[in-house]
Legacy VTK file of the C-alpha trace (Angstrom):
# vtk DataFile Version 3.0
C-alpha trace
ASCII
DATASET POLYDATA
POINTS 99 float
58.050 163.907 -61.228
54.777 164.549 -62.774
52.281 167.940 -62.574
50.400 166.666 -59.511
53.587 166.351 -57.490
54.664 169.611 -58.631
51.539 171.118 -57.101
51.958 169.545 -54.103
55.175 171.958 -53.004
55.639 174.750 -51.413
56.810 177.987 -53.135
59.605 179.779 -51.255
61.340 183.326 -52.471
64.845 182.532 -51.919
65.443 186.874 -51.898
62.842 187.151 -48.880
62.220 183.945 -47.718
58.771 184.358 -47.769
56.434 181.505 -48.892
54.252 182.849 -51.577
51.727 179.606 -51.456
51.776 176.301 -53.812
51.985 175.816 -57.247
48.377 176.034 -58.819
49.010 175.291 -62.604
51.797 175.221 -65.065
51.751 177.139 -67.904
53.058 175.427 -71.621
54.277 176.429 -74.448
51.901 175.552 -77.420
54.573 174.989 -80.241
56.991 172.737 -77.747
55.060 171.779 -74.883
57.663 172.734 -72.715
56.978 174.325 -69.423
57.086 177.553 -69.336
56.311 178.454 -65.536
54.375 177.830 -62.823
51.478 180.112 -61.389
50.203 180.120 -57.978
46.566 181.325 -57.817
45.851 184.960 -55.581
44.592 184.428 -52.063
40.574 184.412 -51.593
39.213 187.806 -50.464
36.923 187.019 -47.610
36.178 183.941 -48.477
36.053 184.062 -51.793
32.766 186.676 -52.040
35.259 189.353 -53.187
37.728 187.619 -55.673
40.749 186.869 -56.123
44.274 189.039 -55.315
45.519 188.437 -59.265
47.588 185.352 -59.777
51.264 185.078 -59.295
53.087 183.767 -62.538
56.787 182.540 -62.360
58.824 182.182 -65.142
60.353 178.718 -65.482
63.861 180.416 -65.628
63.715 181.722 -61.766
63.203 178.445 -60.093
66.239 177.974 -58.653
65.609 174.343 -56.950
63.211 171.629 -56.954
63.145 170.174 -53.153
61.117 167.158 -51.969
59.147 170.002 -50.325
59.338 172.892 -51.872
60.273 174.837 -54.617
62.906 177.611 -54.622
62.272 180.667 -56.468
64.250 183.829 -57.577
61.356 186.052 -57.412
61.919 189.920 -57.380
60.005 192.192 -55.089
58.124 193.420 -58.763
57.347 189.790 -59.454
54.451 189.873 -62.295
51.377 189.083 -61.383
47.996 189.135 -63.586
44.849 188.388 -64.025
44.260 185.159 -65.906
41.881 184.702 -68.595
38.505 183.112 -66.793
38.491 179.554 -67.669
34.541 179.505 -68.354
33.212 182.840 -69.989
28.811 183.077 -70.121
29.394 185.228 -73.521
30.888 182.544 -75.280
28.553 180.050 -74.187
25.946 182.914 -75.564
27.476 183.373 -78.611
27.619 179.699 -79.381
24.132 179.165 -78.681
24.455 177.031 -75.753
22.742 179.773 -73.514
LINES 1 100
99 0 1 2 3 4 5 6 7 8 9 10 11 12 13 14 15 16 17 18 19 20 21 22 23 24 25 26 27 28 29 30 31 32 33 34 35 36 37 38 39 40 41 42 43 44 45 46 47 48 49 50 51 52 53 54 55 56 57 58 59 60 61 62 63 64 65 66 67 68 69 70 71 72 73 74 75 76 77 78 79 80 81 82 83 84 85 86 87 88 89 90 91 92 93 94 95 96 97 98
């Protein structure tokens, strides 16, 4: 299976049942490269002008199954969920004198 097919699936909570969206990105570990989770991006807030809801970020640990449609998750009702880093910051392109 590689990363692209991975993103392709469904995520389903197998507590609720509810389908919290698709797999956006995996996170790594630097020192292994092994996966550490998956993280499925917060829903646009009219249309985007508003933001993001923060991101949803499951441990590799609760995936329970790996479906030819989905994946099943054990995610808690507290499942974490954070803001990620922005992937292009304005103040470092400042600082390096690109800007």
């Amino acid at each position: 299976m590689t990363a692209c097919e991975l993103c392709e699936r469904d995520v389903i909570n197998v507590i609720t049942g509810e389908r919290l969206g698709k797999v956006d990105d995996i996170s790594f570990d630097e020192n292994t490269a092994c996966i550490t989770g998956v993280i499925l991006y917060g829903r646009l807030r009219l249309f985007g002008l508003l933001g993001r809801e923060e991101d949803l970020v499951i441990p590799w640990s609760r995936i329970e199954k790996i479906g030819a449609d989905v994946l099943l998750v054990h995610a808690e009702e507290n499942t974490k969920r954070i803001k990620q880093k922005k992937r292009f910051c304005l103040d470092e392109l400042r600082k390096g004198g690109l800007f």
